[in-house]
N, C-alpha and C positions, 0 to 999 in steps of 0.2 A: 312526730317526724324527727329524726336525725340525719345525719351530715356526714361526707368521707371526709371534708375540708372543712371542719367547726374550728380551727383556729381563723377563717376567715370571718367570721360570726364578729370578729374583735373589731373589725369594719363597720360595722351595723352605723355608730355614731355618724358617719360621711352621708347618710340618707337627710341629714339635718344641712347639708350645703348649698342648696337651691336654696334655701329657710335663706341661709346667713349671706349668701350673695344678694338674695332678694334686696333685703334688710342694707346690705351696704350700698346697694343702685339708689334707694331710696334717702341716705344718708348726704350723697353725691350733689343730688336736685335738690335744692332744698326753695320753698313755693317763700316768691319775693312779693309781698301786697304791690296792686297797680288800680290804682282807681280804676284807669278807663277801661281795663277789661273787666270791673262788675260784671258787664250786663251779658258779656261772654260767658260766663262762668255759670251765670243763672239762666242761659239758654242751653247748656248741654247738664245742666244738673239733674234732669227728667234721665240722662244716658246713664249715670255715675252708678249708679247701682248695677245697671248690667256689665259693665267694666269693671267692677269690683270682684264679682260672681267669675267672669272670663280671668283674671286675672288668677283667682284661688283656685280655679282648676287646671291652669298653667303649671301653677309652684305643685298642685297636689300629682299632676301627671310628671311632674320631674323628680318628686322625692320616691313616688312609685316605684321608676324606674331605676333611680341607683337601688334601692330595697330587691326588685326583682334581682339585677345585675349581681347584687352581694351574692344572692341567695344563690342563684347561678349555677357560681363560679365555687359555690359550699359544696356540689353536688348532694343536694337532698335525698332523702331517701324516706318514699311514702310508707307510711304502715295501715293496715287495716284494707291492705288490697289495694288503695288506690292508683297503684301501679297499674293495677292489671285493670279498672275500670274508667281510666284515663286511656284505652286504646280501643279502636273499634272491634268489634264483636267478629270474629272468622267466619268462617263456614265450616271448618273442621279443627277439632281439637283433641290430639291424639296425647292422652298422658301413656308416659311412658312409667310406669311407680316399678320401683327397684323391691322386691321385697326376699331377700335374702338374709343367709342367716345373720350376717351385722348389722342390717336392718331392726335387730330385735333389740337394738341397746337404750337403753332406758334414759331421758335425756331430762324425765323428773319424774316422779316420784312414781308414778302411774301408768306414765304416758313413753313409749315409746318412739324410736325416728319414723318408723311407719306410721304406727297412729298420728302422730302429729304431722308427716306430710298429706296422709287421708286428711284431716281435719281444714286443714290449709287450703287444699284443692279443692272439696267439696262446697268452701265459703266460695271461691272464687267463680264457680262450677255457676252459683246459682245467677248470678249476677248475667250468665248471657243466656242462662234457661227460656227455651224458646226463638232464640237468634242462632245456635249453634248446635251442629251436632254433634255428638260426644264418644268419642272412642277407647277402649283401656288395652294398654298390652303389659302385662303382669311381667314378670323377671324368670319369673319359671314354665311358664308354659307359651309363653310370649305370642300366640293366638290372639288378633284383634276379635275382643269383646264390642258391641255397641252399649253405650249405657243411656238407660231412658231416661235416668236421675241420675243428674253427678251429684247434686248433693247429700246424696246418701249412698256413696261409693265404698263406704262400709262395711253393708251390709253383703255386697256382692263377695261370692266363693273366689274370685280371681283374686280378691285383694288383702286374703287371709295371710297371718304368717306364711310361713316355709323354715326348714333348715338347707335351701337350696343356696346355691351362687350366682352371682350376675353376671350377664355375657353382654354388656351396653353397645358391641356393633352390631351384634344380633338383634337387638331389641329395635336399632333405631334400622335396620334391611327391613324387619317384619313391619315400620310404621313407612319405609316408604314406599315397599309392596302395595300395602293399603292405599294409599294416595295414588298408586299411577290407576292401578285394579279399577278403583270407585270413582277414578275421575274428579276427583274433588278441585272444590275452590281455592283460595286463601283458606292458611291453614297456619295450625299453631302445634307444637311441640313443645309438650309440659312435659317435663322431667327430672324427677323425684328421685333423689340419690344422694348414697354419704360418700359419693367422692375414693368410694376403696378402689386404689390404684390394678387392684387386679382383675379387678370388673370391670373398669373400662378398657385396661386393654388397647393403652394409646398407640403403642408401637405399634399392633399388627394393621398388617395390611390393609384386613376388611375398612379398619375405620375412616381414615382416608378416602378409599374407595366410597362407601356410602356420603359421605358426606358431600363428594365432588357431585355424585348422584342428586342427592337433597338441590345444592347450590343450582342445577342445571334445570329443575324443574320449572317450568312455563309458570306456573301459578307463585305467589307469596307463600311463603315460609318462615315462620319465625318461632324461635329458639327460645324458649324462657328455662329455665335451672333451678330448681329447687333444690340448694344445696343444706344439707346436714350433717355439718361437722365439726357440730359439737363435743369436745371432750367427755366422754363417760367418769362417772364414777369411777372407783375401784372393781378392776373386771380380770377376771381368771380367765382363761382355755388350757381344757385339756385333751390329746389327740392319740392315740395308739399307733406309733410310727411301726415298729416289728414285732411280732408274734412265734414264737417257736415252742414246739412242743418238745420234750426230749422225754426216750422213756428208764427207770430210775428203779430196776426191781421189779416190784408190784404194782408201786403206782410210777408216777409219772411228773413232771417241772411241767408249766408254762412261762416259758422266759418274752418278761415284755419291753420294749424299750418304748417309753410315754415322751413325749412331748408336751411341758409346759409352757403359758406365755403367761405375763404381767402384764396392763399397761404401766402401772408403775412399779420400782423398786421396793420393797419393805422384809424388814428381817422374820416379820410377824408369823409365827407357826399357825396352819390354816390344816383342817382337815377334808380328808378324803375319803366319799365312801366308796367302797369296792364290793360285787356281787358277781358270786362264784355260781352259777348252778342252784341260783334260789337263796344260797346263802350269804348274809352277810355281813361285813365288817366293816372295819374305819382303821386308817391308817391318819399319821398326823405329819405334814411335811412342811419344811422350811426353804422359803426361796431368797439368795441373798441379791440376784438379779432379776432381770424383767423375762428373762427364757433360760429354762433348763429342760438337759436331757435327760430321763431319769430310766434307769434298769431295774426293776422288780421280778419277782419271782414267785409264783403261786403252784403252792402243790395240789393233785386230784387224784382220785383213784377213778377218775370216769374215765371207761377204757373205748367208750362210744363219744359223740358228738355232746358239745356241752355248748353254753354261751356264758356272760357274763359284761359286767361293765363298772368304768371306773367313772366314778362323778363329785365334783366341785358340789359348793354350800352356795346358795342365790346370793347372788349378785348383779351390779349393773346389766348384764345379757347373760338371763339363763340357757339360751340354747345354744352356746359352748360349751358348755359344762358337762355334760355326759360326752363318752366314749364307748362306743359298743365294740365286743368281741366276739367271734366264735372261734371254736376248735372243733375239728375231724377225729373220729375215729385213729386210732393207730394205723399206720398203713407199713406195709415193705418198701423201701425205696429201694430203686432200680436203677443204673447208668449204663448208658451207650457209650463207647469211646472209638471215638474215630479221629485215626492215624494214618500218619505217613512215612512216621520216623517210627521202629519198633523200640526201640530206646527207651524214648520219652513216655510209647504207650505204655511202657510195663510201671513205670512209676506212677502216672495217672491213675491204672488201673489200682494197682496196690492203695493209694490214698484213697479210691471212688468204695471200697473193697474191705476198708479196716470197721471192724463189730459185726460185721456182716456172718452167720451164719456160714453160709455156702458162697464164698464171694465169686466162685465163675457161677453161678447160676445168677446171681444179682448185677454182676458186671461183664457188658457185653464187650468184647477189642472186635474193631472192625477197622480193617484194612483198607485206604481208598481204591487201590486195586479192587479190593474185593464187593467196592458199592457200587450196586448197578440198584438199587429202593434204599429204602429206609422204611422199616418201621419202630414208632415209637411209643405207642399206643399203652403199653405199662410202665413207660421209663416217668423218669423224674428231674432227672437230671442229664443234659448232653455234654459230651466233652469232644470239643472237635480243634485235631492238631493236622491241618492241610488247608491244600489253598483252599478259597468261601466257599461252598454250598452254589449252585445254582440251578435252575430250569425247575422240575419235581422236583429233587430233593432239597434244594432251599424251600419252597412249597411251603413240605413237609416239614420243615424245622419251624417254617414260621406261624405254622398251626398250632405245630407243639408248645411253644413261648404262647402265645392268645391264650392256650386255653390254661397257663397257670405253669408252667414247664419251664425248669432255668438251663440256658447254654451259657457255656463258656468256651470261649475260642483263644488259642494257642497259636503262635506265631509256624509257619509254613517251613520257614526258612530262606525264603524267597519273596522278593517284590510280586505283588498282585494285582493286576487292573482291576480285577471283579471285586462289585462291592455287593455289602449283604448289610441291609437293612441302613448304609449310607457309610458303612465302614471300610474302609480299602488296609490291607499292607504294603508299607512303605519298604527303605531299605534298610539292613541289617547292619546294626554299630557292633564296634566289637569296643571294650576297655583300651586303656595301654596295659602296658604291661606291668605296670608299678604301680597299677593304680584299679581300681574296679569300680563300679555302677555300685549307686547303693541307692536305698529307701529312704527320705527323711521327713514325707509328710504321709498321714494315712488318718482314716477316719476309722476313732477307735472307739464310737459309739453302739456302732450299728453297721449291718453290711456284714462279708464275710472275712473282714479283717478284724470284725473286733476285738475286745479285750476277753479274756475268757470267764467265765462264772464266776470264779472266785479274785475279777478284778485284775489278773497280769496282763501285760501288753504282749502280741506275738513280739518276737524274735526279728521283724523285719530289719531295723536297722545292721544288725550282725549276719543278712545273709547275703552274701555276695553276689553279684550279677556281673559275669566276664561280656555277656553276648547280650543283645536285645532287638528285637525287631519294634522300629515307630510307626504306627496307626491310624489314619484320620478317620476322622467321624466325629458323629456327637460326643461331645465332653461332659461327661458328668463323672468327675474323675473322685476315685477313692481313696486311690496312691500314686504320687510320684517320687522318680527321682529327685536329687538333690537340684539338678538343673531344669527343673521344671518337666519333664518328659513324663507323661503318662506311665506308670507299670499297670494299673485296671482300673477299666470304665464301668460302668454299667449306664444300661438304657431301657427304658420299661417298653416291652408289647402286649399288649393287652392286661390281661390278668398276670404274666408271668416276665421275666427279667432276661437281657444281656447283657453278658459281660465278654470283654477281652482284657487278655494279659500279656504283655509285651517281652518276656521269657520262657524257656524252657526250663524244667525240674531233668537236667541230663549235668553231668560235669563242666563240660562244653561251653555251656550256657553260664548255671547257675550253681548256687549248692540249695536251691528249691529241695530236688533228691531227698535230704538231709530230714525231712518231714517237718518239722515244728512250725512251718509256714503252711506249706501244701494241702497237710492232712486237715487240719481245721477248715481251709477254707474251700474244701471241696463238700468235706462233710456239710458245711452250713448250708454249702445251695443244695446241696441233695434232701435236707429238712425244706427249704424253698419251695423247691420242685415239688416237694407233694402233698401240695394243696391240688394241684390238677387231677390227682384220684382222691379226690377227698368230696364229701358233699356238702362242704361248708366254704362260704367266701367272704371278703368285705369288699363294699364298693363304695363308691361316695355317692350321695343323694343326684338322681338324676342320670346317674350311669349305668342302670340296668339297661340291659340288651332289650332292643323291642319283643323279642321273644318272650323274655321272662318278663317283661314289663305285661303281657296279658294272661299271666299264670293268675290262681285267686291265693294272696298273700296275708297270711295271719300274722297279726303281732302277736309277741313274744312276751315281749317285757312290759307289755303293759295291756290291761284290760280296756283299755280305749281303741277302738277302728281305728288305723292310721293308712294312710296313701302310701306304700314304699315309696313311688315316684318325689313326695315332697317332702317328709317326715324321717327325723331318725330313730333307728332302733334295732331291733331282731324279729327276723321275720322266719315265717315256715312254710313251705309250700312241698306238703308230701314228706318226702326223706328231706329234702334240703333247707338247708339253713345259713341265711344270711344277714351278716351286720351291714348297716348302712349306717353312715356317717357325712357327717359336714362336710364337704372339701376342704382343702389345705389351706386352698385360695382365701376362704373367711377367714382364718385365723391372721393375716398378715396384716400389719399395724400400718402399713405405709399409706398414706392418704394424699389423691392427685390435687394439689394446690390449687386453689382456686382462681387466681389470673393465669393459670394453664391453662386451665379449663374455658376460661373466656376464647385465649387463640386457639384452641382445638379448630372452635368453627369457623374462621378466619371470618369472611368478609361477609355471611349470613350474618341476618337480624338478630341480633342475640340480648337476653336480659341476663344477670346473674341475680338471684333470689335469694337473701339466706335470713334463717331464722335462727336469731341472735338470744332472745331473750325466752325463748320459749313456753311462748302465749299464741294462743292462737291469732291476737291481732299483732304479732311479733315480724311477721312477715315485711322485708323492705325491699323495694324496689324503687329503682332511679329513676326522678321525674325531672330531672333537670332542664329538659327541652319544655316541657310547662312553661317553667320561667324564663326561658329564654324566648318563648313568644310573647308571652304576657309583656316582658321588657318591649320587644319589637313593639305592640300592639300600645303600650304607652306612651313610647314616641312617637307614634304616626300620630296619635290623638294631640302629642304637646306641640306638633308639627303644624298641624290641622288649624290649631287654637291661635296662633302667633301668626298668623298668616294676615295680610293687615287688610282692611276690611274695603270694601268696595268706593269707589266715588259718589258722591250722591250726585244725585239728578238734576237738581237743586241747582241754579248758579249765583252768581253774586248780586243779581236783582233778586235776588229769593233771599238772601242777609241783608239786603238794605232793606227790604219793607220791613224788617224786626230790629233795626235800631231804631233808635229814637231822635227823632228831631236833631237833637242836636248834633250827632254824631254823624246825620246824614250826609254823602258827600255833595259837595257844589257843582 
């Protein structure tokens, strides 16, 4: 047993104070010989032993109770379960086990956070085998399971790894679905989790909402936490943030930008291996912080569809460690350009237009006059300079972005009520005149700002902006001006990307025109854009489309059956081919504090549980209210005991026949 309060333990000695006041009451009276009470003394000396007995269960129910009192007020903390078998048995006990990819971190040697919250639960499981019945709703398919043995909740397929993510308001809507559904009794919520801040997901809505839900229900509800959040070892991730193919001659670049994490710092050179097409290699990198961006570059002469993948050396959680990639076939890309200004179209076009073979066959100019449809069914890329899209032809653009398609949207010229996809245009700043609109922050990793192949930065800060239209909407900004003002956002739909840009490439506006800005970054979405003619994609685990989720899916890169729905890797189905990967959301290190986690549930019955030492009887929970009845329960008894004892029946001709003669009165 341990203590939140063991500096109160320092107390323990004050259980000896009843002892020592006894001891000085005693001190007080001190017994004065009197002859003539002998024969008193040897009339109640038949008592003196049951007085003596009364008297040491007095002092031992007062020394009990300061003991219980310390203990208290230590807040204990039982191990080996007694938490959980000091409450009565439910009628329902819905675990809720988190098993995602940071779920797989190894917290000793062998033993994982899963395994060891399965090991936890299934002790606990057995202890109301037979008084309760038992529910599992997993993290990734969150379907309440019945289980006939929780003590062997092991064994069961729900409670196997995954490289999935946890959705914890989801989990806890599908346990109280179950509860209204089934009608159930008193009920218990076991839930098994390390606390990754982005799996539960405190802010949104839902959570709040379910919980008020839980809180309202007729029946008892109680909350226990299984928290694991434990420090790992030393642990790598590695994630494939962009992909682009470029083609170079004969053969061909794949340009990648990787995402590293650490949980700690260290300068130590760690290797990496990389597989191309079957082939493979090892690279060796050095990290001087906990996350780097990193840009690599792989050559191929495969002029069809390929995969490959980059992977870390075991460590604390092997299932960060890989990274899956594919790549498409070479494709034509193709751009739309639709205008309002013919100015602005012609530069567009010229930038959508440069390598291109036949650039009017590859670049279409479409006047909004002249849009009564839209199609885009070969394009790759949209460039749209007029007020938003709507009715069909927003439709149609926001099909084209789903299925893999990048827009890019150019300022009107004019304020616009209509928004597209929650974007609106504001109104029109112009510079002074002494003075111009400049660039000073951009994101020169990745995006179609980045730096170029051989490492130089664009030219942003040198290019001037006389004019600019401001934008609301979602912020996920790439670059701004110097005074904070958006110049391009981007915002993901589906499979493919939006952007807006708060300039024109015209005089008027900008010196954009001028190329060294425009032309790379039109080029890079048009490499974007086509992936949507291509028959290769990446998704994160869990996000395949129900459609393709009941295709029959081969793995790739490994001769083991794996699930696309919960496994990562490379898959095949006919022509196409797909990476599946982790989500983002496992890779983030931030972890939801644990007395947060107590007021999440406000005024529901709540335990918090954590395993500290990582043993199976490691498990603590607060049994404080124990001893603070035991305390009650010793006082009523020292209450009881000191209570002074009846009259006798007896009166004072019942002592005069027991004196003697002499003493009798006259």
């Amino acid at each position: 047993m341990t203590f939140l309060q063991p500096f109160i333990l320092w107390g323990l000695p004050l259980v000896l104070l009843p002892v020592i006041i006894h001891l000085i009451n005693r001190l007080r009276h001190r017994p004065q010989p009197w002859a003539a009470m002998r024969f008193l003394v040897s009339a109640t000396r038949a008592s003196t032993s049951h007085a003596k007995l009364r008297q040491f269960l007095i002092l031992l129910f007062r020394v009990l109770a300061v003991l219980t009192l310390l203990l208290f007020l230590a807040r204990p903390l039982a191990g080996g379960w007694m938490g959980w078998m000091l409450s009565p048995a439910p009628d329902v006990v819905v675990i809720l086990l988190d098993r995602s990819a940071s779920m797989e971190t190894k917290i000793a040697p062998n033993t994982t956070k899963r395994e060891q919250a399965i090991q936890l639960i299934s002790q606990a499981g057995k202890q109301y085998e037979g008084a309760t019945h038992f529910v599992l709703i997993d993290s990734a398919l969150r379907m309440p399971q019945e289980l006939p043995n929780a003590g062997r909740l092991s064994d069961f397929p729900t409670a196997q790894p995954t490289d999935t993510t946890a959705d914890i308001p989801a989990m806890l809507q599908a346990a109280l679905n179950y509860l209204v559904e089934n009608h159930a009794g008193s009920a218990e919520l076991w839930i098994a989790s390390d606390l990754q801040r982005s799996n539960w997901q405190v802010d949104d809505a839902r959570f709040k909402g379910v919980l008020s839900q839980l809180s309202a229900l007729p029946q008892k509800i109680r909350v226990r936490l299984l928290a694991l959040t434990q420090e790992p070892q030393l642990n790598a991730a590695v994630s494939v943030h962009e992909l682009a193919r470029q083609k170079r001659g004969d053969k061909g670049d794949l340009q990648f930008t990787l995402d590293l994490q650490r949980n700690r710092a260290t300068a130590e050179k760690f290797p990496m291996a990389v597989t191309l097409d079957g082939s493979q290699s090892q690279l060796e990198l050095t990290m001087d912080s906990q996350s780097m961006r990193w840009r690599h570059k792989l050559e191929t002469s495969n002029k069809g569809t390929g995969w490959g993948s980059f992977e870390l050396p075991a460590d604390a959680n092997n299932h960060d460690n890989p990274a899956y990639f594919v790549y498409g076939a070479e494709v034509s890309t193709r751009a739309t350009v639709v205008v309002s200004d013919k100015e602005s179209g012609k530069f567009l076009r010229l930038a959508a237009g440069i390598g291109a073979k036949n650039p009017k066959e590859t670049v279409r100019l479409i006047l909004t006059n002249d849009l009564s449809s839209l199609s885009l069914g070969e394009d790759s890329l949209l460039i749209w300079q007029s007020a938003l899209p709507s009715g069909s032809v927003a439709e149609a653009v926001q099909q084209f972005v789903q299925e893999g398609g990048a827009a890019i949207f150019f300022p009107p010229g004019e304020a616009d009520t209509q928004q597209f996809e929650g974007f609106s245009w504001g109104a029109t700043q112009s510079a002074d005149t002494e003075k111009v609109f400049s660039v000073a922050h951009w994101d020169q990793e990745q995006g179609p700002l980045a730096k170029t192949d051989e490492g130089a930065s664009l030219p942003l800060p040198q290019t001037e902006f006389r004019r600019r239209q401001v934008f609301s909407g979602p912020k996920n900004i790439l670059a701004s001006f110097e005074d904070g003002v958006p110049f391009l956002t981007r915002q993901t739909l589906g499979r493919g990307e939006i952007y807006f840009c708060a300039s024109l490439p015209e005089k008027r506006w900008s010196s954009l025109g001028d190329g060294p800005v425009l032309v790379p970054m039109i080029q890079r979405l048009l490499q974007s854009g086509s992936k949507r003619l291509q028959q290769v994609a990446s998704v994160s685990v869990g996000e395949l489309s129900a459609v393709d989720a009941q295709k029959q899916w081969v793995s790739v890169d490994s001769s083991t059956n794996k699930n696309i729905r919960l496994r990562t890797g490379v898959y095949r189905s006919g022509e196409r081919l797909v990476a599946v990967n982790r989500s983002s959301a496992e890779d983030e290190p931030e972890v939801l504090d644990v007395n947060e986690a107590k007021t999440l549930f406000g005024a529901m019955s709540f335990q918090l549980l954590q395993d500290r030492q990582q043993r199976t009887d490691a498990l603590q929970g607060e049994v404080w209210r124990f001893f603070l009845f035991g305390m009650l329960a010793l006082l009523i008894g020292e209450s009881i005991l000191i209570l002074p004892a009846k009259a006798s029946s007896s009166g004072p001709e019942t002592l005069k026949g027991k004196l003697s003669p002499q003493l009798q009165p006259k």
